[in-house]
N, C-alpha and C positions, 0 to 999 in steps of 0.2 A: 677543493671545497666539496663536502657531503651533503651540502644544504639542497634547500628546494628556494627557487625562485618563482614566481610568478610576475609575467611582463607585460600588461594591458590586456589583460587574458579577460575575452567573452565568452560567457554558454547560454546558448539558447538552444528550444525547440522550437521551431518556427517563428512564430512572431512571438515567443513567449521569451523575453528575457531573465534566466535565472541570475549570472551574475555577469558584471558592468563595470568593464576598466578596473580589473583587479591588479593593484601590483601588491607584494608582499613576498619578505624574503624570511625565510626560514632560517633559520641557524644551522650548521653541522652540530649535533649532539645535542643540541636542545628539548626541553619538554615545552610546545606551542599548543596550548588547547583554541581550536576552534568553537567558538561560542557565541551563540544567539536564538530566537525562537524558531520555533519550528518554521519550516519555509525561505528561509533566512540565504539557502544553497553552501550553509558550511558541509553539510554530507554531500551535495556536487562537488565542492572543492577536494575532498579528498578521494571522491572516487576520480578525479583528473590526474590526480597524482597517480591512483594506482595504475592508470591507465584504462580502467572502464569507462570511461567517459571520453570523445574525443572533443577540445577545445574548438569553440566557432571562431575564435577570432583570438589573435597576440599569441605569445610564446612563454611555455615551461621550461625549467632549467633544474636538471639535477645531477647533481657533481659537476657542476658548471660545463654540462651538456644540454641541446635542447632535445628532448623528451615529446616534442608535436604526436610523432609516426612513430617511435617506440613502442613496442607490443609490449602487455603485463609485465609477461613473463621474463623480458627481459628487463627490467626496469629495478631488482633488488628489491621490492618492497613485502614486505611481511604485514597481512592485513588480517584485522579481528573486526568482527563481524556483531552487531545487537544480539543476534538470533543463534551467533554460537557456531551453526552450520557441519555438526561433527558427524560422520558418517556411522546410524545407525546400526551396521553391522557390525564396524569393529569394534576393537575394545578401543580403550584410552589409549593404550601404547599404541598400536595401529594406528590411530588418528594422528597422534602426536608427530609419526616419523614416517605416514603417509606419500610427504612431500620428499623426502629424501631420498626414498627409494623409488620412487617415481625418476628422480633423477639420475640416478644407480648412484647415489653417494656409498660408498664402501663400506663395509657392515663395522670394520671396526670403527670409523668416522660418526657414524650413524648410532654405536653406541656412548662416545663419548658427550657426544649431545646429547642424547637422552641422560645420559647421566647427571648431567651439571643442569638441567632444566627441570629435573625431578625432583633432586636435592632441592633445588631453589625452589618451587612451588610447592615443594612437601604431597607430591603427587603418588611416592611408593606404593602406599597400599590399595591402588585404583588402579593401576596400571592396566590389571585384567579384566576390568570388567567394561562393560558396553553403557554406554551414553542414557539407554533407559534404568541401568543400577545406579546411576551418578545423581548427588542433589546439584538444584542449579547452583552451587556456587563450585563444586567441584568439575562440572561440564564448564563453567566459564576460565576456570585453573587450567584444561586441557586446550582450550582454545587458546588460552595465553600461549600456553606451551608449546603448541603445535606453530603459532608461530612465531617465536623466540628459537627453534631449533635451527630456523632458515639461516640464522645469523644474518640477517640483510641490515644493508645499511639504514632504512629507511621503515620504522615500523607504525602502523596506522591503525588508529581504531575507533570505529564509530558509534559508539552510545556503547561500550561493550559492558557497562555494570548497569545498565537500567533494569534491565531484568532481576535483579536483586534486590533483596530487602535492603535497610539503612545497614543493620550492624556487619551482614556480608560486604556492602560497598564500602564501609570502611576499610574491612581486614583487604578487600583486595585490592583498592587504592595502597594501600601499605606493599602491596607485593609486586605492584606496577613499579613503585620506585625503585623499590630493591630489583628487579629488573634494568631499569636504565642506569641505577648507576654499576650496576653490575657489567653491562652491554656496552652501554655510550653509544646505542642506536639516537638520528634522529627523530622524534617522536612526535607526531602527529596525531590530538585526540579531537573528538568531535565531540560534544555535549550540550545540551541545553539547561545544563543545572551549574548554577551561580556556583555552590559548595564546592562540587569539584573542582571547576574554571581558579578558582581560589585556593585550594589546599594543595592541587598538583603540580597546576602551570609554572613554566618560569615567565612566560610572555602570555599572554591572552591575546586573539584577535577577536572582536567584538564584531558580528556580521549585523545590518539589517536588511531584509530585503536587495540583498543582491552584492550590498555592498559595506567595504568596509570601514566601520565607524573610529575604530580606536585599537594600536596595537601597540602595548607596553607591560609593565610588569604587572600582579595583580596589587599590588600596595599601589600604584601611579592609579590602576582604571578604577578602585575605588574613591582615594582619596584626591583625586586630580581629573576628574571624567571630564573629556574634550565638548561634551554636546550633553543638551538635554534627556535623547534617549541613554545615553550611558551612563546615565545619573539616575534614571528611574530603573534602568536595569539591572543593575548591578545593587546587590541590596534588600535583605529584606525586615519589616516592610523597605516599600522601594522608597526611595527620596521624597520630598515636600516641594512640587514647584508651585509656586506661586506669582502672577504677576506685582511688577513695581516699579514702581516711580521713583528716579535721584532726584535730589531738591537738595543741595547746598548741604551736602553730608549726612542726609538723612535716606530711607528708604522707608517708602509711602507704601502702606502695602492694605489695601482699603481703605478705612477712612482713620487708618492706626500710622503709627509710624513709628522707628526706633535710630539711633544713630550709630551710624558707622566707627571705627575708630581709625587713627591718621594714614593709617595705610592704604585700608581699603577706598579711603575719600582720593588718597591721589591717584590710585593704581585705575578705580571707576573713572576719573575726569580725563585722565591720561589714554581712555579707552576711545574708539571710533563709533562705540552704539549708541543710539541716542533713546531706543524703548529695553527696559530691561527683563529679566524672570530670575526671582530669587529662589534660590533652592538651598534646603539643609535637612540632611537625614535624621531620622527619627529619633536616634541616638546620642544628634548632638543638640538638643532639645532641653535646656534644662524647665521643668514643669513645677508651679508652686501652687497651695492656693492662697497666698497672701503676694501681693503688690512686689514685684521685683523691678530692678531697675536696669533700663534699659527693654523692657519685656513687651511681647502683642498679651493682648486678651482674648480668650477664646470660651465657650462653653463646651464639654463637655458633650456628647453623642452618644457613646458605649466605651465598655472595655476589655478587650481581647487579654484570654491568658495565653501567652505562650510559653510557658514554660518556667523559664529560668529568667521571666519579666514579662511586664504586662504592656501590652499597646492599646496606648489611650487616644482614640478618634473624637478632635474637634472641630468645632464648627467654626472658625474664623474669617475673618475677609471674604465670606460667602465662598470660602475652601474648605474642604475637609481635609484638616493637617492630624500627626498621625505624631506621636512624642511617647518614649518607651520610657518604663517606671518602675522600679522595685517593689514598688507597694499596688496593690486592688481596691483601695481605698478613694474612689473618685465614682461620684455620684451625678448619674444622668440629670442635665441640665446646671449643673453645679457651675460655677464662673471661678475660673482658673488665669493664670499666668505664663507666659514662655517666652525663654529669654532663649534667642539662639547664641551658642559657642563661639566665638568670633573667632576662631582660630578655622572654623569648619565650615564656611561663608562659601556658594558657590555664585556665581551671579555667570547670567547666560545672552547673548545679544538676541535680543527677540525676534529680530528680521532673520536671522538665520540660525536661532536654536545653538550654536557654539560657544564656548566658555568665553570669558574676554580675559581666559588668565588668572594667574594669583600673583599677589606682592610678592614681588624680592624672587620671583620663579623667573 
């Protein structure tokens, strides 16, 4: 097995805990984006992998070896870097095969990797020139490069498109995949952007503060989030939590209330919570301004263009609920309608912030 394990694995610097009874296992060949806010110690976890970090406590496994007192170098891993890290003096090719010949890999070896990495990155006409002639998205192509040449089992990269505009971090999202499925490295990314975590991953781990909240695919960590925070994080805007009260098939949510239908009534009674928090994303909002049934009432606060839809902030149950619209057509303090989606219902056990589940799941 190629994977990476982690096994109640602590890091700390002194009395500072970064991350706390980690277990999480990696796949062989997998794409696992690690994701959460800044501070979170998803960048500790993968610098434990590469081996720049030594673990305070539990044990790593890779290729179902443990890794504790394994040095970098020998560990197989190919790591890309935010900041790129390309050696100013050389050209691109030099950087690219830097590493290879540091190792004395054999000149013909050394060119057939460059070759099939150039092709792939579309890096020919850069070859020669040095890192201040490159734009950043062609310095972040060479850093891919340089380390896709290693062929390591194990390739790792931290925040490596932030430095880029949107429409570069698209094209080079596109080039990362035609790499893995090109390689079938296991792949470890690090990020703090929803978009990514969602278009690239096959699995997402969801860090907060240390530790981890949720790890599954991204359709499950949206459409299925285990806890409160992975409901507001995932998302943008982020989800609508609100507190609420069960009452005999209904949910009280200020002095308003709407009914459940028969699922959610048994699946709620059938639960162990007894205070609850309803949440439903902005999306699954339908908003009117005439009387809908089953519906809360809200007024109106503002309304955000973004884009390709409008997010309408209101004022309800003394919440500010947030419901996305086709139209711009909604007038501050105007009294409005919102029926939530019954299919999109997340309900949360309050004492401990976790889902209490969905029907029939």
């Amino acid at each position: 097995m190629k994977g990476i394990e982690f096994k109640n694995v602590k890091k700390a610097y002194g009395d500072t805990t970064i991350i706390e009874n980690l277990n999480l296992k990696i796949h062989e060949g997998e794409r696992l984006i690690l994701l959460g806010p800044s501070g979170c110690g998803k960048s500790t976890m993968l610098r434990m992998i590469a081996g720049f970090e030594k673990i305070t406590d539990g044990d790593l496994y890779m290729n179902a070896n443990m890794v504790n007192e394994v040095p970098s170098g020998k560990r197989n891993v190919a790591m890309v870097f935010q900041n790129y890290a390309l050696y100013p003096h050389m050209t691109a090719e030099e950087n690219i095969t830097y590493g290879l010949r540091r190792n004395k890999v054999n000149k013909q070896e050394i060119k057939r990797r460059l070759d099939s990495v150039v092709e792939t990155l579309l890096l020919e006409p850069y070859l020669k020139r040095k890192p201040k002639d490159l734009s950043g998205g062609q310095r972040q192509r060479v850093a891919l490069a340089r380390a896709v040449v290693k062929e390591s089992n194990f390739f790792l990269l931290d925040e490596p498109l932030s430095n880029l505009d949107a429409q570069l971090r698209v094209s080079a999202r596109k080039e990362l995949m035609n790499i893995h499925h090109t390689f079938k490295q296991t792949m470890v990314y690090v990020t703090h952007d929803q978009i990514e975590a969602m278009t690239f991953g096959e699995r997402i781990a969801l860090m907060n503060k240390g530790e981890l909240q949720m790890l599954d695919t991204p359709e499950n960590v949206y459409n299925r989030p285990v806890n409160i925070f992975t409901a507001k994080f995932i998302g943008s805007p982020p989800t609508n939590i609100m507190d609420m009260v069960y009452d005999n098939g209904k949910a009280i949510i200020g002095n308003q209330s709407f009914t459940f239908d028969t699922k959610w009534v048994k699946h709620i009674e059938a639960s162990n919570a007894t205070d609850f928090v309803f949440g439903i994303r902005p999306e699954h909002l339908q908003i009117s301004k005439s009387p809908l049934e089953n519906a809360l009432k809200g007024k109106v606060k503002y309304v955000e263009n973004q884009g390709d839809q409008y997010a309408v902030f209101i004022d309800m149950a003394n919440s500010e609920v947030i419901a996305m619209s086709n139209s711009k057509d909604w007038n501050t303090d105007e009294v409005i309608f919102v029926q939530p989606m019954a299919d999109h219902i997340h309900i949360f056990d309050k004492a401990t912030t976790n889902s209490i589940g969905y029907p029939g799941v």
